[in-house]
Backbone as XML, in Angstrom:
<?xml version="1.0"?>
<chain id="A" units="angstrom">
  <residue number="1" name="UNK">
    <atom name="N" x="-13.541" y="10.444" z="1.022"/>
    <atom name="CA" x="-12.498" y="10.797" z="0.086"/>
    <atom name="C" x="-11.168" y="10.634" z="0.804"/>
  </residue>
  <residue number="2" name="UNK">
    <atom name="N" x="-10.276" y="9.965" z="0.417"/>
    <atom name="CA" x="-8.995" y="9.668" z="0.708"/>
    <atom name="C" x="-7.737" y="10.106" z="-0.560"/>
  </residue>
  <residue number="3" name="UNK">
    <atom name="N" x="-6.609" y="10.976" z="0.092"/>
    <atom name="CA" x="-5.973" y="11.117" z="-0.820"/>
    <atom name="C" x="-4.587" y="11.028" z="-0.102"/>
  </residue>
  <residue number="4" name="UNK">
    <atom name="N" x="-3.124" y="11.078" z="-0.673"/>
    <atom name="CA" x="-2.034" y="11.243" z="-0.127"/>
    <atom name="C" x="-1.398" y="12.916" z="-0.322"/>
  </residue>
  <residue number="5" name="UNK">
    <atom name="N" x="-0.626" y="12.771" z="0.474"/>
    <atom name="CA" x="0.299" y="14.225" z="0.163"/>
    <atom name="C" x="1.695" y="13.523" z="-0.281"/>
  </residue>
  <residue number="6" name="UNK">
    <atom name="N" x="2.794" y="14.552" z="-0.771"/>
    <atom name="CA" x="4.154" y="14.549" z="-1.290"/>
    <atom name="C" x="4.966" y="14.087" z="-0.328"/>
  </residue>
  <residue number="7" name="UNK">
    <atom name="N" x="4.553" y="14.109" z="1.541"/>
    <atom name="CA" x="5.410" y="14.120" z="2.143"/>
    <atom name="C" x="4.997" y="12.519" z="3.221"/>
  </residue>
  <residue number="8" name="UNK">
    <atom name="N" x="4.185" y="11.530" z="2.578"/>
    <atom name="CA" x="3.866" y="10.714" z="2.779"/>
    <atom name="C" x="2.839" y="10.506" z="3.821"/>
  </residue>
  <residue number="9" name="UNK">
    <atom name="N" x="1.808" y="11.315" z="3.713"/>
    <atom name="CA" x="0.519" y="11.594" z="4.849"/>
    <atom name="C" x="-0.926" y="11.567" z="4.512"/>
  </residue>
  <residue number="10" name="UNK">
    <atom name="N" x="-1.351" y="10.407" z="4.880"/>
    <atom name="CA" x="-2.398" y="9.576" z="4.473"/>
    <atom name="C" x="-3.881" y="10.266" z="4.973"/>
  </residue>
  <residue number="11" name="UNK">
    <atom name="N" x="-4.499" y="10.872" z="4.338"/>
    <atom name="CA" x="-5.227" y="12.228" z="4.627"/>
    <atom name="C" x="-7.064" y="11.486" z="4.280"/>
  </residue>
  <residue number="12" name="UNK">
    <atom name="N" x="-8.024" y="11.555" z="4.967"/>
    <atom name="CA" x="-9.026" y="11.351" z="4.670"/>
    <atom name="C" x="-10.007" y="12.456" z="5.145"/>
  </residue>
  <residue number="13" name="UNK">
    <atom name="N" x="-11.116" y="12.887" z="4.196"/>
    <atom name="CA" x="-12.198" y="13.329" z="4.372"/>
    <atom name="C" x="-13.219" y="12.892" z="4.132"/>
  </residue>
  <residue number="14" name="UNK">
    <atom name="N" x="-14.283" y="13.310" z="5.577"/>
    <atom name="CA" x="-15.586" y="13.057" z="5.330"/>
    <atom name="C" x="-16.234" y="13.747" z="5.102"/>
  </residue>
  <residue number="15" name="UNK">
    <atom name="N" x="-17.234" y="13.882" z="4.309"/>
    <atom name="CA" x="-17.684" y="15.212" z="3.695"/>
    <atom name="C" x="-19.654" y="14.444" z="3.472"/>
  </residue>
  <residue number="16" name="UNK">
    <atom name="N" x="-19.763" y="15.628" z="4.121"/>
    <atom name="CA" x="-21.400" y="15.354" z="4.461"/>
    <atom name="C" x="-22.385" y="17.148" z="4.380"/>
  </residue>
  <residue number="17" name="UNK">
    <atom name="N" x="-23.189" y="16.854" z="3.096"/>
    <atom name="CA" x="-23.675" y="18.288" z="2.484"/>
    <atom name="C" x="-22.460" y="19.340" z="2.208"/>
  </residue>
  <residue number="18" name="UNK">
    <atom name="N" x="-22.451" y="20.309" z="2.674"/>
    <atom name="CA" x="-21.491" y="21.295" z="3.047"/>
    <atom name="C" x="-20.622" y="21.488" z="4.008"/>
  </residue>
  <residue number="19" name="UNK">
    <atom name="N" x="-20.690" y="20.595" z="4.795"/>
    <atom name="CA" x="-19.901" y="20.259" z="6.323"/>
    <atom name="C" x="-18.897" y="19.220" z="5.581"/>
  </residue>
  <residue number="20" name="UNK">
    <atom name="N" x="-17.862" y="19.258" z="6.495"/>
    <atom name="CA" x="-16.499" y="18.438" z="5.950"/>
    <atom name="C" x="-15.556" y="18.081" z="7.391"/>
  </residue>
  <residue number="21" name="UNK">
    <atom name="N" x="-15.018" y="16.834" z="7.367"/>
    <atom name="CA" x="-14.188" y="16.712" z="8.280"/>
    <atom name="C" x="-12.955" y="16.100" z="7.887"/>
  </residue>
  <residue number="22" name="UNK">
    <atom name="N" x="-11.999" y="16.739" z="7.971"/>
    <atom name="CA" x="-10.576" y="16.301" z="7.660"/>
    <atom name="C" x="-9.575" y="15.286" z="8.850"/>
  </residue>
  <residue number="23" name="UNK">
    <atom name="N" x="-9.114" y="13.975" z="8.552"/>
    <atom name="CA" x="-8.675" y="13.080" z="9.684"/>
    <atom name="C" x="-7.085" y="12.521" z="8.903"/>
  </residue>
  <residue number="24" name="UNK">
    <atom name="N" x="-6.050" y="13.012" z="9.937"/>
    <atom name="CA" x="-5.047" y="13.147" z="9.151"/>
    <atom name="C" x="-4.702" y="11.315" z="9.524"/>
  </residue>
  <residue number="25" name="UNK">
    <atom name="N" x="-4.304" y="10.499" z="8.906"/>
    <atom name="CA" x="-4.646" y="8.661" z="8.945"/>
    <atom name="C" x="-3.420" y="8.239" z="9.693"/>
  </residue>
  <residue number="26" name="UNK">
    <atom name="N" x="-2.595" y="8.332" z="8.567"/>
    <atom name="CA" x="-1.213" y="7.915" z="8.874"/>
    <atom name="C" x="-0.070" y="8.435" z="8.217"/>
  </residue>
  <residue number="27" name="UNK">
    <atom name="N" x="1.060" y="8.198" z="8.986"/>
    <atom name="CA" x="2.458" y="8.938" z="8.155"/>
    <atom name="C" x="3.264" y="8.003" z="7.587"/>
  </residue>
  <residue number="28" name="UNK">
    <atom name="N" x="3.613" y="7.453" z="6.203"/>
    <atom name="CA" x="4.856" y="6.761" z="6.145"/>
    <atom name="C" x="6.162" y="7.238" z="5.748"/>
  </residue>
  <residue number="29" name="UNK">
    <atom name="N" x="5.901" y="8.514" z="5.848"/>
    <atom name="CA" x="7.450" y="8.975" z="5.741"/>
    <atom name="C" x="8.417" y="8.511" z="3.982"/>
  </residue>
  <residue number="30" name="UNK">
    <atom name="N" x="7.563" y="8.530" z="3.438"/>
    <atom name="CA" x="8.071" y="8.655" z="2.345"/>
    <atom name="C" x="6.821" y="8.586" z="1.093"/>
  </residue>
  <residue number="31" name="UNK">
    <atom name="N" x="7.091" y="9.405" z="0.200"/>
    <atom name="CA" x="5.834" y="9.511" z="-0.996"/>
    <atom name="C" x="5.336" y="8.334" z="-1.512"/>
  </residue>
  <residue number="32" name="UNK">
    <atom name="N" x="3.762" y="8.408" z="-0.880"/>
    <atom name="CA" x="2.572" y="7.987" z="-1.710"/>
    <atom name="C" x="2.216" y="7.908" z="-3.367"/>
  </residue>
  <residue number="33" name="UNK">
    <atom name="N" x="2.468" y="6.868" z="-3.920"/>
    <atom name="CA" x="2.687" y="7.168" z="-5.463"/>
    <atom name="C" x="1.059" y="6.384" z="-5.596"/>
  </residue>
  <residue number="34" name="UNK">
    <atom name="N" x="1.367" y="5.594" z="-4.948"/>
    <atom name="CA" x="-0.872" y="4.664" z="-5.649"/>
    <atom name="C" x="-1.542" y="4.161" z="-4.091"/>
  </residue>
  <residue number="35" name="UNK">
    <atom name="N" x="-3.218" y="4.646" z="-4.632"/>
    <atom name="CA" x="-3.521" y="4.159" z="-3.423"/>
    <atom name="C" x="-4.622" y="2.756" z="-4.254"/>
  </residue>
  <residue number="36" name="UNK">
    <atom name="N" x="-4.830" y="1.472" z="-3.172"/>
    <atom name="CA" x="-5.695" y="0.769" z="-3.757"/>
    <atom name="C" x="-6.866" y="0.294" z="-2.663"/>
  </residue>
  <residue number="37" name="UNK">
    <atom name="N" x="-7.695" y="0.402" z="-2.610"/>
    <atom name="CA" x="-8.641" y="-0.280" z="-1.868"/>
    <atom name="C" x="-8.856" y="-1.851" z="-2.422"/>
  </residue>
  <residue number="38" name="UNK">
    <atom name="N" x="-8.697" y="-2.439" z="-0.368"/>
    <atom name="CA" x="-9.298" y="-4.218" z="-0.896"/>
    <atom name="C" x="-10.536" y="-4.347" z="-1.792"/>
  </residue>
  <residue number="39" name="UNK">
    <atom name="N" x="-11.046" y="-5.134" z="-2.124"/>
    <atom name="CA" x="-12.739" y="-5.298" z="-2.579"/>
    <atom name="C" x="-13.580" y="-4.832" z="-1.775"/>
  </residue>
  <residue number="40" name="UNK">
    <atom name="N" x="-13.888" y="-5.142" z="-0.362"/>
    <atom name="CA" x="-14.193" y="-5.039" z="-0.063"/>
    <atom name="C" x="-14.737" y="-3.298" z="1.197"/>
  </residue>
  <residue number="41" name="UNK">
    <atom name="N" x="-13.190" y="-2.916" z="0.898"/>
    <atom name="CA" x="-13.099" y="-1.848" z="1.247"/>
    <atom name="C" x="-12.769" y="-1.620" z="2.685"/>
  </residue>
  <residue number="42" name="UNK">
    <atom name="N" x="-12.346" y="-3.036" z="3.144"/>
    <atom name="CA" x="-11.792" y="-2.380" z="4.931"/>
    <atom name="C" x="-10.621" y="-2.500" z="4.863"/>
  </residue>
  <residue number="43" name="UNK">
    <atom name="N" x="-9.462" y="-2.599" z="3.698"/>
    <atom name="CA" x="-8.023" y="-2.262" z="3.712"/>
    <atom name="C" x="-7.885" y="-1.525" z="2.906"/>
  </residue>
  <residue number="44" name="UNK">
    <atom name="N" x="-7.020" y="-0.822" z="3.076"/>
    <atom name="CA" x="-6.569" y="0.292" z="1.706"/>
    <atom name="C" x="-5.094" y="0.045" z="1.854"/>
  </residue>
  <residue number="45" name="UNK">
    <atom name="N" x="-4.350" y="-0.185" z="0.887"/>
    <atom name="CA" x="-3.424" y="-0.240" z="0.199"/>
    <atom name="C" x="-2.431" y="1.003" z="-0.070"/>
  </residue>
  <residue number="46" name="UNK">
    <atom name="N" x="-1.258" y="1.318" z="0.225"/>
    <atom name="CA" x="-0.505" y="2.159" z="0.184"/>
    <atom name="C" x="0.512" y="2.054" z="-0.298"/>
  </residue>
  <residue number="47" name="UNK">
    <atom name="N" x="1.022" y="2.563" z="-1.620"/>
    <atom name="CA" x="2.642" y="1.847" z="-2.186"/>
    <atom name="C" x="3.403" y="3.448" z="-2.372"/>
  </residue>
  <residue number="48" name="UNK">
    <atom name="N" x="4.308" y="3.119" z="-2.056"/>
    <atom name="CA" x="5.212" y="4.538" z="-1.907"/>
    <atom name="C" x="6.397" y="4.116" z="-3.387"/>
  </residue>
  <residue number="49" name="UNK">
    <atom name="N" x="6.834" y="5.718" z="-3.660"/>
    <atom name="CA" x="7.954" y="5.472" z="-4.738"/>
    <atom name="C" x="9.325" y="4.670" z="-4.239"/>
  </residue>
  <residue number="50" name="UNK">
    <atom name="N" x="8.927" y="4.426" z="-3.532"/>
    <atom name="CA" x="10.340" y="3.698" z="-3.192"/>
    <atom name="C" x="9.693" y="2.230" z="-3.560"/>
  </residue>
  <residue number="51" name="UNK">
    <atom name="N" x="9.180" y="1.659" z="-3.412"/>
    <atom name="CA" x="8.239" y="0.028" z="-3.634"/>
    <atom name="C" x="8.180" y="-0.388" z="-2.223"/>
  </residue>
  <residue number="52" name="UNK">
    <atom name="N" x="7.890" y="0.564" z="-1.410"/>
    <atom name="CA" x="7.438" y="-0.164" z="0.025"/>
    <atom name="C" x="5.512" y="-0.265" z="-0.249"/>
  </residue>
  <residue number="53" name="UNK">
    <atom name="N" x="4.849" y="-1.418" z="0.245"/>
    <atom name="CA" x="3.892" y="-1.313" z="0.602"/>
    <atom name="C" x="3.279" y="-1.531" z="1.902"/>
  </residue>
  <residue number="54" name="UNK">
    <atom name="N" x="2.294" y="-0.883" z="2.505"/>
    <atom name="CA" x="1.945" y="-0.704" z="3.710"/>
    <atom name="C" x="0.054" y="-0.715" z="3.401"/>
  </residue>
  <residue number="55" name="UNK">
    <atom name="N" x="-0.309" y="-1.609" z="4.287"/>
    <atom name="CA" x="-1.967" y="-1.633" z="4.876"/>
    <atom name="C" x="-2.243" y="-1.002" z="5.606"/>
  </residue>
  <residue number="56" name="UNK">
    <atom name="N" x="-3.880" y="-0.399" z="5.710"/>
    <atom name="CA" x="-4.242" y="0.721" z="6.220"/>
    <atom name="C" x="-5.442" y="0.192" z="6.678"/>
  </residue>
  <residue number="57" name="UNK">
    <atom name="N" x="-6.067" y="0.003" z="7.439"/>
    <atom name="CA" x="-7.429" y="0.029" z="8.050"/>
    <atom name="C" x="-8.465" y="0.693" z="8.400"/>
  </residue>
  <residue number="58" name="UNK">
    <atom name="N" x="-9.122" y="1.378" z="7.384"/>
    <atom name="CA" x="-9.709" y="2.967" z="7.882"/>
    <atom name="C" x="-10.943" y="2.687" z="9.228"/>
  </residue>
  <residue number="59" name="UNK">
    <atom name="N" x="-11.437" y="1.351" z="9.647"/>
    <atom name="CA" x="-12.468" y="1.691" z="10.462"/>
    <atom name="C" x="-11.811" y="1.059" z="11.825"/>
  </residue>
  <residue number="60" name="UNK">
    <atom name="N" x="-10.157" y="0.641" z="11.785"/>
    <atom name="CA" x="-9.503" y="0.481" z="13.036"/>
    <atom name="C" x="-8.776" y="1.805" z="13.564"/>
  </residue>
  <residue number="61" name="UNK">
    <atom name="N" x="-8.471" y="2.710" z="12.783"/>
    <atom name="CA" x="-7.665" y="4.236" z="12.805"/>
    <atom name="C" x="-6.690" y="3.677" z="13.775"/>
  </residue>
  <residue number="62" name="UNK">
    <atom name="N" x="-5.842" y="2.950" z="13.109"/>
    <atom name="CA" x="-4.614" y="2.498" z="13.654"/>
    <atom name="C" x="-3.363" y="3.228" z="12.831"/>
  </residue>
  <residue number="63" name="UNK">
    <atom name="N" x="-2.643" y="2.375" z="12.811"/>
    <atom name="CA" x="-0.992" y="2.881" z="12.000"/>
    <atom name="C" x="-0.983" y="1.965" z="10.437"/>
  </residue>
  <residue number="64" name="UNK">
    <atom name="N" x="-0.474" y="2.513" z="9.818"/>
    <atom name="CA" x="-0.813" y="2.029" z="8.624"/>
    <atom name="C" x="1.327" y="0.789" z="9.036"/>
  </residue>
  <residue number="65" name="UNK">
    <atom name="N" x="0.622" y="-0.533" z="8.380"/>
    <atom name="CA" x="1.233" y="-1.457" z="8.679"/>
    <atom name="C" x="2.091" y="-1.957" z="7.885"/>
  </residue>
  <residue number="66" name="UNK">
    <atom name="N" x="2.985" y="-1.468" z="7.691"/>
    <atom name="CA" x="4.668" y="-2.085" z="6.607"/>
    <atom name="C" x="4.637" y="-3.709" z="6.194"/>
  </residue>
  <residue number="67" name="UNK">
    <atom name="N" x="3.803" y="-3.640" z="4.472"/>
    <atom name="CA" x="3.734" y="-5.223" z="4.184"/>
    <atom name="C" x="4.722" y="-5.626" z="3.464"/>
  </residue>
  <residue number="68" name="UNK">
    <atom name="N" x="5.557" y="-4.966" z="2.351"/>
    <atom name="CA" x="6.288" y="-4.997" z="1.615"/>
    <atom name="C" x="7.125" y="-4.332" z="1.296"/>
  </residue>
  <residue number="69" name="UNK">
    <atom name="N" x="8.709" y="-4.478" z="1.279"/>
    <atom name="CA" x="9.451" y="-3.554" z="0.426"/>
    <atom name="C" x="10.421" y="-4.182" z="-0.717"/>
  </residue>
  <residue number="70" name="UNK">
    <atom name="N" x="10.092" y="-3.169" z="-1.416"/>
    <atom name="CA" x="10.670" y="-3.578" z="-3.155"/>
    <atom name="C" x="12.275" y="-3.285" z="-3.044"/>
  </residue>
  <residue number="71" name="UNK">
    <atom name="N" x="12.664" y="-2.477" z="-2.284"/>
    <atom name="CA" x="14.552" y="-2.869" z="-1.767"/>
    <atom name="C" x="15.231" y="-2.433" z="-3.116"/>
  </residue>
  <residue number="72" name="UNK">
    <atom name="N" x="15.409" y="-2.884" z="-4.586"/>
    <atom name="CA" x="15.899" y="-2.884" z="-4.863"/>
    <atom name="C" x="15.277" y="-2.203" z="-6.339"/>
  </residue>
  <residue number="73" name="UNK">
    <atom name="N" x="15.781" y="-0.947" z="-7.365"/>
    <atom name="CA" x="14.490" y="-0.638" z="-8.065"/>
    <atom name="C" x="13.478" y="-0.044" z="-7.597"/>
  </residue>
  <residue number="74" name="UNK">
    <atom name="N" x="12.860" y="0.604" z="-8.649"/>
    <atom name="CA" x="11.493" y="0.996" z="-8.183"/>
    <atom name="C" x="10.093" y="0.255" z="-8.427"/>
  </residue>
  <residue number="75" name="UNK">
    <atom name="N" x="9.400" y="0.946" z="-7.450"/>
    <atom name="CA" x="8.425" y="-0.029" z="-7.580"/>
    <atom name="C" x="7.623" y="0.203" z="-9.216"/>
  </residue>
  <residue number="76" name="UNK">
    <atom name="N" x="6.635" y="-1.223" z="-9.656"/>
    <atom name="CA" x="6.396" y="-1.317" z="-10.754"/>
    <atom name="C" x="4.349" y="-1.579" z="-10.355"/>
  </residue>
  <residue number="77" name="UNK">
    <atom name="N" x="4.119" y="-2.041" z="-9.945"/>
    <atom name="CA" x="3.130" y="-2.825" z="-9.563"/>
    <atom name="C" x="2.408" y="-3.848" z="-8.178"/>
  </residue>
  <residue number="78" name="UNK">
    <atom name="N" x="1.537" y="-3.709" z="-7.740"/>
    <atom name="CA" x="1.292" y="-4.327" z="-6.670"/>
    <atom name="C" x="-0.192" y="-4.776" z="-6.748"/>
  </residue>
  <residue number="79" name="UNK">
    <atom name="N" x="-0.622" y="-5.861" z="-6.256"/>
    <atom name="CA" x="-2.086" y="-6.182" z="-6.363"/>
    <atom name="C" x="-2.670" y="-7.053" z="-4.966"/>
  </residue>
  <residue number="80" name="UNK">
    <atom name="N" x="-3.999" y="-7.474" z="-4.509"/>
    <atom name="CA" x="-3.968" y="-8.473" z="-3.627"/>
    <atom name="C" x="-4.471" y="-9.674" z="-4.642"/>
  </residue>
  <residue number="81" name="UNK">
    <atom name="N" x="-4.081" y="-11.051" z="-3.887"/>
    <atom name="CA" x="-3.940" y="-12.307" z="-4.066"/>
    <atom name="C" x="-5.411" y="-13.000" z="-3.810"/>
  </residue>
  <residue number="82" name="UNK">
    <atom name="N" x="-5.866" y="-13.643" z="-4.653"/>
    <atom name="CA" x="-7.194" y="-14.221" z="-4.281"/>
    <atom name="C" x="-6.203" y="-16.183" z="-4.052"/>
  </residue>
  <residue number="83" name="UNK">
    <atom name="N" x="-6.901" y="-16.442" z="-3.286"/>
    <atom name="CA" x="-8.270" y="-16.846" z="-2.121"/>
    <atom name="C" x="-8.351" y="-15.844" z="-1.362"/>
  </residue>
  <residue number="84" name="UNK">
    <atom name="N" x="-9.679" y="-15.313" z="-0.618"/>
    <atom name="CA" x="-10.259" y="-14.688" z="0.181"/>
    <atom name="C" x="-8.993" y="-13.159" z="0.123"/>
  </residue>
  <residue number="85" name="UNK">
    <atom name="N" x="-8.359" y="-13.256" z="-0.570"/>
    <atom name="CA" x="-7.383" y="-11.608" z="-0.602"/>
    <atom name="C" x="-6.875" y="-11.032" z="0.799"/>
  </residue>
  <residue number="86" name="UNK">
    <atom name="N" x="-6.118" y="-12.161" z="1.301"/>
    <atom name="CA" x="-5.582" y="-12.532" z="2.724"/>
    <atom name="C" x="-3.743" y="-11.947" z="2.527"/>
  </residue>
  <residue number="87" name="UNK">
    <atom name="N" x="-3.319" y="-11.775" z="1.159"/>
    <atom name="CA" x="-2.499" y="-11.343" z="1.043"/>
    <atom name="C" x="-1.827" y="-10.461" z="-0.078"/>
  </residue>
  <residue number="88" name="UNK">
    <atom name="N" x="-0.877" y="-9.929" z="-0.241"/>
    <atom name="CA" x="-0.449" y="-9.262" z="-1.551"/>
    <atom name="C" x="0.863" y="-9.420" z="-1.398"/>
  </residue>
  <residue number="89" name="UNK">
    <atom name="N" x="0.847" y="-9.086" z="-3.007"/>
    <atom name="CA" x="2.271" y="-8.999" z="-4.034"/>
    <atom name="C" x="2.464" y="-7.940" z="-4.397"/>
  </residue>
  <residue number="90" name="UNK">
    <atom name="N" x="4.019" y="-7.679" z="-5.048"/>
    <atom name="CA" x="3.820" y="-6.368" z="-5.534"/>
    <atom name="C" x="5.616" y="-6.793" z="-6.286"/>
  </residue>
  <residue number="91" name="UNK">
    <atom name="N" x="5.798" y="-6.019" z="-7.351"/>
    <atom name="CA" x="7.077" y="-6.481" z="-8.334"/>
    <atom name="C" x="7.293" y="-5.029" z="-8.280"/>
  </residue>
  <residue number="92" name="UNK">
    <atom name="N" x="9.164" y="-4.713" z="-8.611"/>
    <atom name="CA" x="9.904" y="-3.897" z="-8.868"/>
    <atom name="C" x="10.168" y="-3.949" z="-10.012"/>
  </residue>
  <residue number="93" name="UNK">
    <atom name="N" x="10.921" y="-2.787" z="-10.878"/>
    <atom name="CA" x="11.623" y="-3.058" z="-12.000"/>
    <atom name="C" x="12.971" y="-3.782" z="-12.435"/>
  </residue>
  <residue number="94" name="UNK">
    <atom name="N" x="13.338" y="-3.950" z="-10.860"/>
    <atom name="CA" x="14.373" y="-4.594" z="-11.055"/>
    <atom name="C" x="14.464" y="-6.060" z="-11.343"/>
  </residue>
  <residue number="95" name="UNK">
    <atom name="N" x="13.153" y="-6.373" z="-10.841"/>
    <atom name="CA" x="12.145" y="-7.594" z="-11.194"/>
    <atom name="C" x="11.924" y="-8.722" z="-9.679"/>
  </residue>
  <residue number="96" name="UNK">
    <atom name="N" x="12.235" y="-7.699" z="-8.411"/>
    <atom name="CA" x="11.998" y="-8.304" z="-7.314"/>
    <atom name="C" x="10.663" y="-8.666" z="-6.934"/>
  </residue>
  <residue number="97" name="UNK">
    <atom name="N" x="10.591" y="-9.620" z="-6.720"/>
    <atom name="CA" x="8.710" y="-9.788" z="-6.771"/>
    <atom name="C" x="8.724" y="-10.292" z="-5.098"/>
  </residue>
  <residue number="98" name="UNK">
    <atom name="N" x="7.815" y="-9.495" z="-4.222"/>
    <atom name="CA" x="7.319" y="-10.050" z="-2.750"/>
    <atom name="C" x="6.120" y="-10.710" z="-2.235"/>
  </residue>
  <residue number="99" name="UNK">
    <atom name="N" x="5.694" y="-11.006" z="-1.255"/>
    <atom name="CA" x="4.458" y="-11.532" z="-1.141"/>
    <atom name="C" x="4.820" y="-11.285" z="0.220"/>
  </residue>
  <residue number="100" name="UNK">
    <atom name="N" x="2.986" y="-11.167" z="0.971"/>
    <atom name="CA" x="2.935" y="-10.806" z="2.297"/>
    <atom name="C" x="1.639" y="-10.817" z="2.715"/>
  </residue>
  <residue number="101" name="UNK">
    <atom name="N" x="1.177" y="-11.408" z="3.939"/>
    <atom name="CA" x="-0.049" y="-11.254" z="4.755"/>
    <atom name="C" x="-0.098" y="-10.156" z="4.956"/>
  </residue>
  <residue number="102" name="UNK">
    <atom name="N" x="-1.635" y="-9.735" z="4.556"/>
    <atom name="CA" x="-2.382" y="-8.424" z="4.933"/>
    <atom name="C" x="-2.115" y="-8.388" z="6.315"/>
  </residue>
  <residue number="103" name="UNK">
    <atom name="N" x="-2.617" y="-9.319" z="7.554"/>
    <atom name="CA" x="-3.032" y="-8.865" z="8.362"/>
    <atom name="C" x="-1.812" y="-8.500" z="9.392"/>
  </residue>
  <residue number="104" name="UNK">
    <atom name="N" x="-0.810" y="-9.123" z="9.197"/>
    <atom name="CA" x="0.105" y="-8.159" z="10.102"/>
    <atom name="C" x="1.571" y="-8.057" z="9.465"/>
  </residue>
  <residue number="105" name="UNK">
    <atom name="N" x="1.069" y="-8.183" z="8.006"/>
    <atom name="CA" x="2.825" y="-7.455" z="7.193"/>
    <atom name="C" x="3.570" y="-8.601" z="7.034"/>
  </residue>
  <residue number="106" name="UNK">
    <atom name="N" x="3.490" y="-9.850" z="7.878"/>
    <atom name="CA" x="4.959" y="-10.508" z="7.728"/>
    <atom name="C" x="5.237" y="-11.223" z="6.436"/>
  </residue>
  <residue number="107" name="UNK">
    <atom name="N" x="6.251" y="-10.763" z="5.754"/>
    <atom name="CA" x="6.537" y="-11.403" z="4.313"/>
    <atom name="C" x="6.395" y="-12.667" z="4.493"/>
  </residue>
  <residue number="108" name="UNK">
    <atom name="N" x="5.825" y="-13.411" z="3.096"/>
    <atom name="CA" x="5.819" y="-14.705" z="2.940"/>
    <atom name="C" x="6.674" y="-15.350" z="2.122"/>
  </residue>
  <residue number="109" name="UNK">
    <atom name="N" x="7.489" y="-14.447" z="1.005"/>
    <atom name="CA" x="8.703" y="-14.808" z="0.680"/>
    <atom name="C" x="8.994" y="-13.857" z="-0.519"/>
  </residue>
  <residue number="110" name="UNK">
    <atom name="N" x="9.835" y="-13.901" z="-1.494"/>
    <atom name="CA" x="10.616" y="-12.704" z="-2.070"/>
    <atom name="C" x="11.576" y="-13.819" z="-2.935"/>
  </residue>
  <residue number="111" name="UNK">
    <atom name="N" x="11.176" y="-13.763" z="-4.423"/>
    <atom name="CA" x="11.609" y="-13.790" z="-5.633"/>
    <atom name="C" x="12.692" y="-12.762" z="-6.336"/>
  </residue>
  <residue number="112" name="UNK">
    <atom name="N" x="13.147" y="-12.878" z="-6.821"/>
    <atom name="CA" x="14.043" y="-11.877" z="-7.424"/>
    <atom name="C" x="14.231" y="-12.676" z="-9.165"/>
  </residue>
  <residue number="113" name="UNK">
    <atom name="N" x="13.788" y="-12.087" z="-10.248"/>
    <atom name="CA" x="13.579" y="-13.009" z="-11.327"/>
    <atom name="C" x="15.019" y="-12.831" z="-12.030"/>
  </residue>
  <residue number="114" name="UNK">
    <atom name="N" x="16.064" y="-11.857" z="-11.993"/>
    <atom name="CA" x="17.103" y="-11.652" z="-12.059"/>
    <atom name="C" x="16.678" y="-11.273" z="-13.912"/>
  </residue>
  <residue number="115" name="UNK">
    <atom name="N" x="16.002" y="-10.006" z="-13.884"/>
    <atom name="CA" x="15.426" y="-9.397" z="-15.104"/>
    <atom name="C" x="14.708" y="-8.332" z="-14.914"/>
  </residue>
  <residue number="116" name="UNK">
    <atom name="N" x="15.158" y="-7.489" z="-16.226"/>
    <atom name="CA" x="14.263" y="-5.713" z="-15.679"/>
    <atom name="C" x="12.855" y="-5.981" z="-16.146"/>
  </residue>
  <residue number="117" name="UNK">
    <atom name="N" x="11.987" y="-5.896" z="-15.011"/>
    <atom name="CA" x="10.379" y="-6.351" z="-15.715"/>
    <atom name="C" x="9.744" y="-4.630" z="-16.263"/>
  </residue>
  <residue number="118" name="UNK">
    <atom name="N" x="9.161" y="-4.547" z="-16.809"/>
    <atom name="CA" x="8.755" y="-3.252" z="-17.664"/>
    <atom name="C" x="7.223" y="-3.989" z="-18.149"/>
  </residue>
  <residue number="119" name="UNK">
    <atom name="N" x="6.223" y="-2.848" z="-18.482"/>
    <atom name="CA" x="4.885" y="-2.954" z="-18.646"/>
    <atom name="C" x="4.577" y="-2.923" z="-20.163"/>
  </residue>
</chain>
């Protein structure tokens, strides 16, 4: 079980019968609004109200890794990218749209559609 707190602290439990272990993950310093797991389940996905997104690796228990920020607006949406889901996107309302490699954050480039995108 994985959940966030208000103060941006990436909190997992393992919970086995009645026994439980709490493993505090990572901090990003600003609120956790959605969490998403890859398909596969060895990235988890972290988008904060601000439209930053950050990767998480739960079986490296590393630092959760700054892939995206929405800069401008709030964030609206974020998903990963097929072939093999090597990277993600994620759009603001302001209608900034990013893209970025999972594996070590570095943006791949940043659209701005110059329009308020809404759902």
């Amino acid at each position: 079980l994985c959940f966030s707190t208000q103060e941006g602290v990436l909190i997992f439990y393992h919970i086995k019968g009645l026994q439980y272990e709490m493993k505090i993950c990572a901090d990003v310093l600003e609120p956790i609004s959605s969490l998403m797991f890859f398909p596969d389940y060895t990235v988890l996905l972290l988008i904060t109200d601000q439209g930053t997104a950050y990767s998480y690796k739960p079986a490296h228990s590393g630092e959760a890794i700054k892939l995206l920020d929405a800069c401008k607006g709030c964030f609206l949406a974020a998903d990963f990218l097929a072939p093999e889901n090597k990277y993600c996107v994620s759009v603001a309302i302001s209608g900034a749209v990013l893209a970025g490699f999972l594996e070590d954050g570095s943006c791949l480039g940043k659209l701005n559609l110059d329009i308020e995108v809404c759902v």
